[in-house]
C-alpha positions as CSV (number, residue, x, y, z in Angstrom):
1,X,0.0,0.0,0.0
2,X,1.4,3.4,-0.7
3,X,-0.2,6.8,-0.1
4,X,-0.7,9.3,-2.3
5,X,-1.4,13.1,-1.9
6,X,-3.5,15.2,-4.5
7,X,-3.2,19.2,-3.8
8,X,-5.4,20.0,-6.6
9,X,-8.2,17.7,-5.1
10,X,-6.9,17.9,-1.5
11,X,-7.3,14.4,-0.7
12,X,-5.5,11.1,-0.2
13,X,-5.2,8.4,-2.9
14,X,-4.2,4.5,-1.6
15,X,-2.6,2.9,-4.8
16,X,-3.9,-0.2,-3.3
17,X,-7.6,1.0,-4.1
18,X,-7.2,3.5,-6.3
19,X,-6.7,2.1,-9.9
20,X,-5.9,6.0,-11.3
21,X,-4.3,8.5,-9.2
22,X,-4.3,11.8,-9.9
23,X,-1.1,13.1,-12.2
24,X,-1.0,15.6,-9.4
25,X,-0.6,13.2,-6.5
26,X,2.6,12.7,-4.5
27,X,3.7,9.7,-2.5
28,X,3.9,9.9,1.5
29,X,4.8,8.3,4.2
30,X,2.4,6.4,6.7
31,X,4.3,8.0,9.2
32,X,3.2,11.7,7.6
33,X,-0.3,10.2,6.8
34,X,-0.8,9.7,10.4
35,X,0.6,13.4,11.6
36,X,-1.6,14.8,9.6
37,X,-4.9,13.0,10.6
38,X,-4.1,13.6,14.1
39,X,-3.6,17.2,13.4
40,X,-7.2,16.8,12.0
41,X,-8.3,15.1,14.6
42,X,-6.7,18.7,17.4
43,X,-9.0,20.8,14.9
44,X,-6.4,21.4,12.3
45,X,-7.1,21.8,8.4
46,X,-5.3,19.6,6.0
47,X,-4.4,21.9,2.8
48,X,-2.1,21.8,0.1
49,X,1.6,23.1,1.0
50,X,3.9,25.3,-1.8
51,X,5.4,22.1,-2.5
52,X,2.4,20.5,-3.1
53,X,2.8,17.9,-0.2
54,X,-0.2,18.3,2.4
55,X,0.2,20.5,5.4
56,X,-2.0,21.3,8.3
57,X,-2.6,24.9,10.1
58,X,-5.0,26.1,12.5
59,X,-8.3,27.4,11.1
60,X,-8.7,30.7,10.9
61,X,-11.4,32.1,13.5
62,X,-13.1,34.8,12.5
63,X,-12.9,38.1,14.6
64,X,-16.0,38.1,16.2
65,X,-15.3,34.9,17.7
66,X,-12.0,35.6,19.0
67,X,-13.3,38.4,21.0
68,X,-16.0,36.4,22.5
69,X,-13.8,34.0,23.3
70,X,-11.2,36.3,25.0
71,X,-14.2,38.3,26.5
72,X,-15.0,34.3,28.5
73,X,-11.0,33.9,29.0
74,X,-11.4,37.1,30.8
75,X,-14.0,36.6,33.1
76,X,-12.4,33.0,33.4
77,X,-8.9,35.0,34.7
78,X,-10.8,37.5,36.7
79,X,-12.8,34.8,38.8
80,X,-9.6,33.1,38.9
81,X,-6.9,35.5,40.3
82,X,-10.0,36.8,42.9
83,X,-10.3,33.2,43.8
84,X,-6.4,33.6,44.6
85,X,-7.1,36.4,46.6
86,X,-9.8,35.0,48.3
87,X,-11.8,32.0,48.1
88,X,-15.5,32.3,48.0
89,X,-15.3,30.8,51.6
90,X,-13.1,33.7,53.0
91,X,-15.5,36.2,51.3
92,X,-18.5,34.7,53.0
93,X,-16.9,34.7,56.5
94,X,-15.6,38.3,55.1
95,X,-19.0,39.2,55.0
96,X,-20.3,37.3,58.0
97,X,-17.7,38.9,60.4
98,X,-18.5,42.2,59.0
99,X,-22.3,41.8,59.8
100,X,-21.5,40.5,63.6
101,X,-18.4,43.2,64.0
102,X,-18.5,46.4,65.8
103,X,-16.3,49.5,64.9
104,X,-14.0,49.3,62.1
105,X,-13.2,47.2,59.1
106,X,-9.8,45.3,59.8
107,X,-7.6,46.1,57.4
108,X,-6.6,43.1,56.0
109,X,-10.4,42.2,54.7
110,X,-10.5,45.9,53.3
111,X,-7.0,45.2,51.2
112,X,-8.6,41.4,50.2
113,X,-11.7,43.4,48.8
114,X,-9.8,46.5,47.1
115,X,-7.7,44.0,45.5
116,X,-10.5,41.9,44.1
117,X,-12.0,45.2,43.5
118,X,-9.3,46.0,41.3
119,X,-9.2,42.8,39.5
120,X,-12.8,43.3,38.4
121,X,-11.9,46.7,37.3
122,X,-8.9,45.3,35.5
123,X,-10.9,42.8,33.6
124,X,-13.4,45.7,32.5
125,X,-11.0,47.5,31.2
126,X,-9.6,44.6,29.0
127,X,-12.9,43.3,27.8
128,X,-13.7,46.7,26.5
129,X,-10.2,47.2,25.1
130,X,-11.1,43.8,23.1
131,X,-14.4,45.6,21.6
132,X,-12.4,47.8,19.7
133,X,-9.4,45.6,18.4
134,X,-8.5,44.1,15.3
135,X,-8.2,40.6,14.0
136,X,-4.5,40.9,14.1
137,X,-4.1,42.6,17.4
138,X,-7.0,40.3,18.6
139,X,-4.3,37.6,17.5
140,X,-2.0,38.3,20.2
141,X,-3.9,38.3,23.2
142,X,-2.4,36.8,25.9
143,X,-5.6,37.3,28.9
144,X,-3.2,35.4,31.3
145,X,-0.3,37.9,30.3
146,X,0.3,40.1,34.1
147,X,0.6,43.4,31.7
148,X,-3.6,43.2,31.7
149,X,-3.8,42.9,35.3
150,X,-0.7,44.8,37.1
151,X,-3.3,47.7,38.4
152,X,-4.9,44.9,40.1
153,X,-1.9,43.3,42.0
154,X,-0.9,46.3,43.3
């Protein structure tokens, strides 16, 4: 059995089936056969290379997309780095010691809720800076990247 490769038709040919193979197709390896369908299988696209050999890349999402889906990995890192903070346990009790307490805040629940405070501002800020971006710039958006959230860590 040997594989084939047709870039015009973007499909594979097996010699052992196929009685008439393309006169574009191109022998390849099991090996590269197999690389490619498990690129496939990821999400990848199979498409002719240059050369003509197959190749596989990531689809191409379209903008709109992209941004909702760093708009959800924001909210995702938000809730994340306030669960860091302070787990939705320590706000509760937070909250409950503040109900039963007399006089003043202590300090150290005011700087846990200034800080998720600021995280939640942070990630405001980011989600409506990805409104307004383009597909390239949309791209290269790291939401985990500290640079989005440095006014909230300090």
């Amino acid at each position: 059995m040997t594989l084939h490769y047709s870039a015009r038709h973007n499909a594979f040919f097996d010699s052992c089936v196929h009685m008439t193979l393309p006169d574009d197709a191109r022998a390849i390896s099991d090996e590269e056969h197999q690389r490619l369908l498990a690129a496939q299988t990821r999400g990848e696209i199979i498409a002719p290379g240059a050369d003509g050999l197959p190749t596989s890349r990531a689809p191409v999402e379209p903008a709109d997309q992209r941004r909702a889906r760093l708009v959800a990995a924001t909210k995702r890192e938000a809730a994340r780095r306030i669960e860091a903070i302070a787990p939705l346990w320590r706000q509760l009790n937070d909250s409950r010691a503040l109900a039963i307490a007399t006089g003043d805040v202590p300090a150290a629940i005011e700087r846990r809720f200034a800080a998720i405070d600021a995280v939640r501002a942070a990630s405001n800020r980011l989600e409506a800076a990805l409104q307004t971006m383009t597909p390239r710039q949309l791209a290269r958006v790291d939401i985990t990247a500290d640079s989005h959230w440095t006014e909230s860590t300090t």
